[in-house]
BAKE-633892 format. One record per residue (C-alpha): residue in one letter; x, y, z. Coordinates in Angstrom, 2 decimals. Layout:
<sites>
<site><rest>A</rest><X>X</X><Y>Y</Y><Z>Z</Z></site>
...
</sites>
This chain:
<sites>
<site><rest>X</rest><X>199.76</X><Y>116.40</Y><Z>127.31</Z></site>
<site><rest>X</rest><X>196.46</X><Y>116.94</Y><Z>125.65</Z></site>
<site><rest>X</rest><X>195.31</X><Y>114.35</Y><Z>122.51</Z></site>
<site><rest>X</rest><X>192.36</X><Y>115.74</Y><Z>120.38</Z></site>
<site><rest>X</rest><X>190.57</X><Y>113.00</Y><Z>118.70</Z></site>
<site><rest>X</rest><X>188.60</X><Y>113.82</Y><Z>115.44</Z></site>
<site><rest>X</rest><X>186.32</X><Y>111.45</Y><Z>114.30</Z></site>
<site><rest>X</rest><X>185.41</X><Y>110.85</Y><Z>110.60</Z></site>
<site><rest>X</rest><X>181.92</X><Y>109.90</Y><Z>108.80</Z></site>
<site><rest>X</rest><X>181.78</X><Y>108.84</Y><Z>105.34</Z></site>
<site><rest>X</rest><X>180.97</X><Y>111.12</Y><Z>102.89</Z></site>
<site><rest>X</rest><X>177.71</X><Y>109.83</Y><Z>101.85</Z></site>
<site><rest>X</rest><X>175.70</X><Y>110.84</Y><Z>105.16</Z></site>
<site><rest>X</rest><X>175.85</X><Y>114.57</Y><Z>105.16</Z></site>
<site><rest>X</rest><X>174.55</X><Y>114.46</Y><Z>101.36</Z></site>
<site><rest>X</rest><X>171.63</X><Y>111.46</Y><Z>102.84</Z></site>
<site><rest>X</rest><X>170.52</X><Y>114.38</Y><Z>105.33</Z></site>
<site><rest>X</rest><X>170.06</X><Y>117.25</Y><Z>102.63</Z></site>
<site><rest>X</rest><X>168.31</X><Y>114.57</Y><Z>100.68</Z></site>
<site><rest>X</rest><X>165.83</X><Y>113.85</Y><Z>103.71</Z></site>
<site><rest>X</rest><X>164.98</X><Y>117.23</Y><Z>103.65</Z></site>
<site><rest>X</rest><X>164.47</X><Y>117.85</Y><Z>99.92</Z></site>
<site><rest>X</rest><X>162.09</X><Y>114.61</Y><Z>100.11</Z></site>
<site><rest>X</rest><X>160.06</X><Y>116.13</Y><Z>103.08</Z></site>
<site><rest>X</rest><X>159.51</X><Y>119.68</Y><Z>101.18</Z></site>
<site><rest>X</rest><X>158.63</X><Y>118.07</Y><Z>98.20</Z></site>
<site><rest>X</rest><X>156.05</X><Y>115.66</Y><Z>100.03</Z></site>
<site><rest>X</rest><X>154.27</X><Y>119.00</Y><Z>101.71</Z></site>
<site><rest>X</rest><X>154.05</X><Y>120.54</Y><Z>98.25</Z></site>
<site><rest>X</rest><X>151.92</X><Y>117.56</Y><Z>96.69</Z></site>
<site><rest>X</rest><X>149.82</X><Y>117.45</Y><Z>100.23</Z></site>
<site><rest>X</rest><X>148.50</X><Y>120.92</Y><Z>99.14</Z></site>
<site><rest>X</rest><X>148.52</X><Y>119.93</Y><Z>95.64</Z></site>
<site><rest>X</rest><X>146.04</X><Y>116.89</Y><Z>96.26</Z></site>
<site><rest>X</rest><X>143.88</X><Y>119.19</Y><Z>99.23</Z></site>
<site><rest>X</rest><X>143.50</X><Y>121.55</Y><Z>96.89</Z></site>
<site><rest>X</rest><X>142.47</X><Y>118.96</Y><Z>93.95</Z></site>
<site><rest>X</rest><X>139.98</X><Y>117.23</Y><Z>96.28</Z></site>
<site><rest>X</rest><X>138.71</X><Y>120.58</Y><Z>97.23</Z></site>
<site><rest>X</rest><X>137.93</X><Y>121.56</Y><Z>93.57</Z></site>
<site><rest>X</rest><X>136.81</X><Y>118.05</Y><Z>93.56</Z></site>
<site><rest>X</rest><X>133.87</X><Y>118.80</Y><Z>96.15</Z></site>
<site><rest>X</rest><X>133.02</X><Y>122.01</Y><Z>94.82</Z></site>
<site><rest>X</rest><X>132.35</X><Y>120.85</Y><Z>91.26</Z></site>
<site><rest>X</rest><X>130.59</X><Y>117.87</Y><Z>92.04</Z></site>
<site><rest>X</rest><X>128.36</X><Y>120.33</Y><Z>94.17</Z></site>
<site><rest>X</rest><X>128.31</X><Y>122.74</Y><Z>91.28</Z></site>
<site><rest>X</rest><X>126.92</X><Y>119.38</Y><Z>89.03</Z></site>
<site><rest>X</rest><X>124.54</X><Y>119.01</Y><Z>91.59</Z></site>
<site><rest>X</rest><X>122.81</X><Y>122.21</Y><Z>91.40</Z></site>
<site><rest>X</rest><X>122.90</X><Y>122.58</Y><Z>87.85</Z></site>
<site><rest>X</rest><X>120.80</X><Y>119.15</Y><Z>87.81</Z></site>
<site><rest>X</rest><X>118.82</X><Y>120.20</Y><Z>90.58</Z></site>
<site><rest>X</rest><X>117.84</X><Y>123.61</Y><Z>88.08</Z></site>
<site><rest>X</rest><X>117.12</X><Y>121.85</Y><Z>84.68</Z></site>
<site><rest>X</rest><X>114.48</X><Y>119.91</Y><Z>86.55</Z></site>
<site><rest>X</rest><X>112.75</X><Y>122.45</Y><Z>88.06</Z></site>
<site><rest>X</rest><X>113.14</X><Y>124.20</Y><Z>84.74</Z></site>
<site><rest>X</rest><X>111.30</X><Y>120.89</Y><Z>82.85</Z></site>
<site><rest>X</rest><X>108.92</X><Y>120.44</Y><Z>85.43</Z></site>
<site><rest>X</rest><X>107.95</X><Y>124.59</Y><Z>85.15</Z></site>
<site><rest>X</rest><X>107.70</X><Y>123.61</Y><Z>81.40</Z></site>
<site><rest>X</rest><X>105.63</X><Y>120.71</Y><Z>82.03</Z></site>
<site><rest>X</rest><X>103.11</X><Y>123.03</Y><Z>84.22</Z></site>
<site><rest>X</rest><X>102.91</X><Y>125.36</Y><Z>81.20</Z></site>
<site><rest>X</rest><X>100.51</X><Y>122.72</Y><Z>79.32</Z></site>
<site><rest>X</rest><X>97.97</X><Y>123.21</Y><Z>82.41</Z></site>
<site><rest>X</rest><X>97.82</X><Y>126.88</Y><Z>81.08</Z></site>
<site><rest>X</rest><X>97.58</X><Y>126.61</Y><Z>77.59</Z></site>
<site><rest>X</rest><X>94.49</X><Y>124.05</Y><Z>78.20</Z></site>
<site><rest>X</rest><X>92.94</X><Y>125.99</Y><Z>79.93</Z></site>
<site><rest>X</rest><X>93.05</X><Y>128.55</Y><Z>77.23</Z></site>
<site><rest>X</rest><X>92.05</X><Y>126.18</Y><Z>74.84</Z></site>
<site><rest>X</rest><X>89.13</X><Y>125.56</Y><Z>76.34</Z></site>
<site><rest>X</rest><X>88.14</X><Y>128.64</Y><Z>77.19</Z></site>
<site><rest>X</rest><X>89.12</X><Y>130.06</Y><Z>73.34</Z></site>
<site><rest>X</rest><X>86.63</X><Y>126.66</Y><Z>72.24</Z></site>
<site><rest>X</rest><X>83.94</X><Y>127.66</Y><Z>74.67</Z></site>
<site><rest>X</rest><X>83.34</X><Y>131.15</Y><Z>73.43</Z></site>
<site><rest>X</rest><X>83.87</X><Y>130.85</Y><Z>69.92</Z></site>
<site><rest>X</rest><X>80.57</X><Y>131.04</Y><Z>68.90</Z></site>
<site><rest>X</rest><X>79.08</X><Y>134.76</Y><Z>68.16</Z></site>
<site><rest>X</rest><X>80.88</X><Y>137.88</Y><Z>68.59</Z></site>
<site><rest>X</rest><X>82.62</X><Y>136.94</Y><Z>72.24</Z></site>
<site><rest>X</rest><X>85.92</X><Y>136.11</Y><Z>70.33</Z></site>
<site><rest>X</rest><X>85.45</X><Y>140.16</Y><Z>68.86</Z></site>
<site><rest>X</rest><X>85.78</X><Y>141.99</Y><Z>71.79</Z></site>
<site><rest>X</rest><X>88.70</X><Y>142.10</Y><Z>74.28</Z></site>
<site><rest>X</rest><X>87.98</X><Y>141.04</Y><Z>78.12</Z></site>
<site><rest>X</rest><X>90.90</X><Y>141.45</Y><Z>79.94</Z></site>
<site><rest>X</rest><X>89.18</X><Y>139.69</Y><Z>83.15</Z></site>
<site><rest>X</rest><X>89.49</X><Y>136.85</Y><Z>81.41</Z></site>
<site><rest>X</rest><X>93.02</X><Y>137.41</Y><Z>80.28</Z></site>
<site><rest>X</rest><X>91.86</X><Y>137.62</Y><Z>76.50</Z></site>
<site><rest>X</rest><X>92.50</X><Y>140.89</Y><Z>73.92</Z></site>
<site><rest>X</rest><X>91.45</X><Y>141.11</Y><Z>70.69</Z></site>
<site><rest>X</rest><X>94.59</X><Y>142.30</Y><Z>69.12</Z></site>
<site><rest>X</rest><X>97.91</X><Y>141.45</Y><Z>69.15</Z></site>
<site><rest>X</rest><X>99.79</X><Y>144.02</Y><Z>71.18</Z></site>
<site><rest>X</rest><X>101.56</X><Y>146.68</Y><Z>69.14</Z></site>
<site><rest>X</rest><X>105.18</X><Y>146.40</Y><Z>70.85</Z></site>
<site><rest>X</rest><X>106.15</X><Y>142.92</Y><Z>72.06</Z></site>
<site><rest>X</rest><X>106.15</X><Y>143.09</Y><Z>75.92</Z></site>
<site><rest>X</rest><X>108.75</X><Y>142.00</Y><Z>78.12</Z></site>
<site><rest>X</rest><X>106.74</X><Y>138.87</Y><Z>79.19</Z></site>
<site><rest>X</rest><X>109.57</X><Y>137.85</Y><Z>82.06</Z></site>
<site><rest>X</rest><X>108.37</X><Y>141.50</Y><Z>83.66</Z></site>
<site><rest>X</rest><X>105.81</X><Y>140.53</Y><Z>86.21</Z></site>
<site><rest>X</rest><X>104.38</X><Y>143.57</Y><Z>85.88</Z></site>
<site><rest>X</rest><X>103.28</X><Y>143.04</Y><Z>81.92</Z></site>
<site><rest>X</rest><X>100.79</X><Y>140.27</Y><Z>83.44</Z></site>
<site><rest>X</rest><X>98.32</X><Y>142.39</Y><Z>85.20</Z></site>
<site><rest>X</rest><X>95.72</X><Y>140.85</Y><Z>83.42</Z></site>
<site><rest>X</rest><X>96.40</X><Y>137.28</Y><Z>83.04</Z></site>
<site><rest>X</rest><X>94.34</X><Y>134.32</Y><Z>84.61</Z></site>
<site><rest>X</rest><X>96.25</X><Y>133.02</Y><Z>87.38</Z></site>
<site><rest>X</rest><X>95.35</X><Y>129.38</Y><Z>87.51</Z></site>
<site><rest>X</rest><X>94.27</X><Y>128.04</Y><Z>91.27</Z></site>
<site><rest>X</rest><X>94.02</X><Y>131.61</Y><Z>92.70</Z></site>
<site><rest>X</rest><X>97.99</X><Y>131.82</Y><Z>92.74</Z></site>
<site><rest>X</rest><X>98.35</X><Y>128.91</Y><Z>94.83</Z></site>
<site><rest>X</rest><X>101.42</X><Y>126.54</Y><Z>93.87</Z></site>
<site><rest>X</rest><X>100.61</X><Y>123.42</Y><Z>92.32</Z></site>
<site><rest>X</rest><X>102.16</X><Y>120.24</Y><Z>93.89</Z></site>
<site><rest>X</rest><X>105.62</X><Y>121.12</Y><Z>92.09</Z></site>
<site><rest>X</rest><X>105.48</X><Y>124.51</Y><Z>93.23</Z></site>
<site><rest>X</rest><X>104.68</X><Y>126.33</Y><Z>90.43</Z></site>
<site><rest>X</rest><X>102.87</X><Y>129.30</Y><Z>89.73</Z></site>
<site><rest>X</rest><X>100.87</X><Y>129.13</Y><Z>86.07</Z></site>
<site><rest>X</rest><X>99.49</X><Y>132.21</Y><Z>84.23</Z></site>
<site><rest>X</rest><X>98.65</X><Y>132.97</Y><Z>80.65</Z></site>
<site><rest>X</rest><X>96.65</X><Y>135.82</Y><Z>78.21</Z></site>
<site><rest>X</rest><X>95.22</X><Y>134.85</Y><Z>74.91</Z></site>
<site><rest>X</rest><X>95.84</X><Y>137.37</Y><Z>72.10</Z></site>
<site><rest>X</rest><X>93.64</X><Y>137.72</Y><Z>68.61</Z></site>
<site><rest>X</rest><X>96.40</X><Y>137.81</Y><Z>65.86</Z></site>
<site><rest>X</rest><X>94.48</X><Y>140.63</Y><Z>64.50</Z></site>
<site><rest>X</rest><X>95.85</X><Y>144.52</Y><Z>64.15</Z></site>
<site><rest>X</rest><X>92.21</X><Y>146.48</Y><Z>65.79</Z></site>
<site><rest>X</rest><X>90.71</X><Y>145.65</Y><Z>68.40</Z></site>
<site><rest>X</rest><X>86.94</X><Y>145.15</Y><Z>69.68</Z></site>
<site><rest>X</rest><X>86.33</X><Y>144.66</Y><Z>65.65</Z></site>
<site><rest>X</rest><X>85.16</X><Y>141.81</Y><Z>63.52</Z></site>
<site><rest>X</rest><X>88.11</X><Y>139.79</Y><Z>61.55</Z></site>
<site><rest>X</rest><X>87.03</X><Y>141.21</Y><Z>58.16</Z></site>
<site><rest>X</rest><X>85.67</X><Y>144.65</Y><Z>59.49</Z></site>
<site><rest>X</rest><X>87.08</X><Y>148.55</Y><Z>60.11</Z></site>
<site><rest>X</rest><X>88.04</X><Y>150.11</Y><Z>63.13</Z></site>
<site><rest>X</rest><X>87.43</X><Y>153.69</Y><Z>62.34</Z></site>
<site><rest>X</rest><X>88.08</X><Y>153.49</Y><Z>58.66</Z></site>
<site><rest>X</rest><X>91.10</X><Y>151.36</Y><Z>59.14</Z></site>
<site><rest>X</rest><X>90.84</X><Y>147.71</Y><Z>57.72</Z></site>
<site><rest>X</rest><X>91.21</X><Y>144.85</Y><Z>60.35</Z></site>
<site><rest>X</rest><X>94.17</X><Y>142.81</Y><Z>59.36</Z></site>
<site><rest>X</rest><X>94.03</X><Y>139.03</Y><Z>60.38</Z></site>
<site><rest>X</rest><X>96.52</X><Y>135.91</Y><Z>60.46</Z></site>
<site><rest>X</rest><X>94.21</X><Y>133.47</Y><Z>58.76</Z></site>
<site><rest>X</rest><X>94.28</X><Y>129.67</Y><Z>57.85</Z></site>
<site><rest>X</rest><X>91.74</X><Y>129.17</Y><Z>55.13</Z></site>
<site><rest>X</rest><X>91.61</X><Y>125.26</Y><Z>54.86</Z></site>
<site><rest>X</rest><X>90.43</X><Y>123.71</Y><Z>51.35</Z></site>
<site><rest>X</rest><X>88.23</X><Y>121.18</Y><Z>50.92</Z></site>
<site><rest>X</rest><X>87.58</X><Y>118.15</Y><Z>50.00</Z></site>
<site><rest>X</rest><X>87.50</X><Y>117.34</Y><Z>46.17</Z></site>
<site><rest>X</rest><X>84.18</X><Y>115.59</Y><Z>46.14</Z></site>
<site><rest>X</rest><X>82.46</X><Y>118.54</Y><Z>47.91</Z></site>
<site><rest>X</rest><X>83.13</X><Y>120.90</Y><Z>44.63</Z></site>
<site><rest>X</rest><X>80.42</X><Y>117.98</Y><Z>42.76</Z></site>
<site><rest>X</rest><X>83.33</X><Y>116.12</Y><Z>40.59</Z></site>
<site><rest>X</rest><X>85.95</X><Y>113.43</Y><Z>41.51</Z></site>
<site><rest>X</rest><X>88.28</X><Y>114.19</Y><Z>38.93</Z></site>
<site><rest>X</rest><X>91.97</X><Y>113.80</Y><Z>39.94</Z></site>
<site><rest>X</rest><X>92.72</X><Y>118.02</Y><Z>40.02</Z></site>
<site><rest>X</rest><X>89.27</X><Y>118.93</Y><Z>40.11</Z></site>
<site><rest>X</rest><X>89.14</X><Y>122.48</Y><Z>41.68</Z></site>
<site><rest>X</rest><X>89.29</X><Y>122.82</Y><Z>45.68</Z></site>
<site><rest>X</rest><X>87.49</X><Y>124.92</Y><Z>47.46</Z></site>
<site><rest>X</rest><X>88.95</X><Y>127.18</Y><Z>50.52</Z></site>
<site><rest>X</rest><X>87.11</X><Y>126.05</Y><Z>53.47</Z></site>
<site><rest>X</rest><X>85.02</X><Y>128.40</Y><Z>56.53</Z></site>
<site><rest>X</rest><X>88.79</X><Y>130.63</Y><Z>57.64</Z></site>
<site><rest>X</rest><X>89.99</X><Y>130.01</Y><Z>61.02</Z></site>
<site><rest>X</rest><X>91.66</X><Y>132.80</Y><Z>63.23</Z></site>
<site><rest>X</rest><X>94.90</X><Y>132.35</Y><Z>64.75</Z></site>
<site><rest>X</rest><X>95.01</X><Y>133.15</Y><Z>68.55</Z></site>
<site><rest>X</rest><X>98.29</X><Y>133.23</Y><Z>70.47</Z></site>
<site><rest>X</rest><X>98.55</X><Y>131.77</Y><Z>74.50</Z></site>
<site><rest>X</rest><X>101.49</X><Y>132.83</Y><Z>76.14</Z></site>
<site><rest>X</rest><X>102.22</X><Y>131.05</Y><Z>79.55</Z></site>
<site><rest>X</rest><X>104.09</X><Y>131.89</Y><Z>82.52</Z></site>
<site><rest>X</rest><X>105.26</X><Y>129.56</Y><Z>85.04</Z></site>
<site><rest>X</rest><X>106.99</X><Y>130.55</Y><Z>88.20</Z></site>
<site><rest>X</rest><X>108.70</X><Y>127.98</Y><Z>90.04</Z></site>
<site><rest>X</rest><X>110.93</X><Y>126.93</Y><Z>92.60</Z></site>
<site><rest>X</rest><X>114.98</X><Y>128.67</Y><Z>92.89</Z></site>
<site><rest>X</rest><X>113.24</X><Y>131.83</Y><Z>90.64</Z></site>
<site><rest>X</rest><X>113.02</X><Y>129.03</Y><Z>87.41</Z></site>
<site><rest>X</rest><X>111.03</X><Y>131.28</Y><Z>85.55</Z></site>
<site><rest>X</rest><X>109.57</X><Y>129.68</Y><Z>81.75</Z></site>
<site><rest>X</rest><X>107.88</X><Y>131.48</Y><Z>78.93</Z></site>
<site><rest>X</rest><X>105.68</X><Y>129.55</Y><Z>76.20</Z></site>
<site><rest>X</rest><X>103.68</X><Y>130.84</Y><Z>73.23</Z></site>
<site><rest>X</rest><X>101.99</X><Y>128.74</Y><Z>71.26</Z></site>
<site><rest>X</rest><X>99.27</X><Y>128.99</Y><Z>67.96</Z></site>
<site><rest>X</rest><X>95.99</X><Y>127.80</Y><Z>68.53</Z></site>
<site><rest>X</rest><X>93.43</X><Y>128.06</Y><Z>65.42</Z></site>
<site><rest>X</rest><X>89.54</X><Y>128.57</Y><Z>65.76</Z></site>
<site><rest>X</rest><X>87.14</X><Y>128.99</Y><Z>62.92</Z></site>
<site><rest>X</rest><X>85.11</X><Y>132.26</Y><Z>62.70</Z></site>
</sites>
């Protein structure tokens, strides 16, 4: 005589199994969720970091600019006097006229004749500082008010009035008087710096004639 014996199990523990594994799938899928989170985390904090690490080179390249257009300055001050200011010398980065077509000035090859402060070498920030000095004038090698073959010289000029006691009266609108003129010249700067930061600066510097 053979007896089978069948044993029973509540209800609820085959549906507690199938619920064990729904739990365990769902806890992989927000493991990859948060790796890929923390991930995106890393990458954009490093992404933060470089952009930082660029906008102060950048400032720092602009900083470096001043050096150039000082030296310009000075130079522009210490050969005003005469007829230096008339003629172009490119050795010295200077040209009498204001170039026809606007130059691509971040095209290394456009500063061929610029004055390279320090012989090229890298300041202590690692920049490289150069600059040219143009005469806001339309002909070159010729005087502000003179001709260039016929063709009238064409200056940006600042003509400064004076003071109301210098005409002889101190009347409140007594007539001014327009001063000695003074030339615009234009410095444009370029620094070269670390990560290729690469800065362009003009500036307007005015010297009597």
């Amino acid at each position: 005589m053979i007896v089978k014996t069948y044993r029973t199990f509540p209800a609820g523990r085959t549906a507690t199994r199938k619920q064990r594994g729904v739990v365990l799938f769902i806890a992989l899928i927000v493991l990859v969720a948060m790796t890929l989170a923390g991930v995106a985390m890393v990458r954009s904090m490093d992404a933060t970091l470089g952009i930082a690490g660029n906008m102060a080179f950048k400032q720092a390249s602009i900083q470096s600019s001043d050096l150039g257009i000082k030296s310009a300055y000075d130079w522009l001050g210490a050969n005003s006097a005469g007829t230096i200011l008339q003629n172009s010398d490119t050795t010295k980065g200077y040209f009498s006229s204001r170039p026809a077509v606007e130059p691509n000035w971040f095209d290394l090859a456009n500063w061929g004749n610029a004055v390279v402060l320090n012989g090229g070498t890298p300041d202590a920030a690692g920049n490289v500082v150069r600059y040219v000095i143009h005469r806001m004038c339309t002909e070159p090698d010729t005087a502000y008010n003179g001709n260039n073959a016929g063709v009238a010289n064409t200056c940006a000029l600042f003509f400064p009035t004076t003071a109301a006691n210098t005409g002889g009266s101190m009347a409140i609108g007594s007539t001014q008087f327009e001063g000695i003129p003074q030339l615009f010249y234009r410095v444009t700067t370029r620094v070269d710096g670390p990560r290729n930061t690469i800065s362009i600066t003009q500036v307007s510097v005015l010297i009597q004639v």
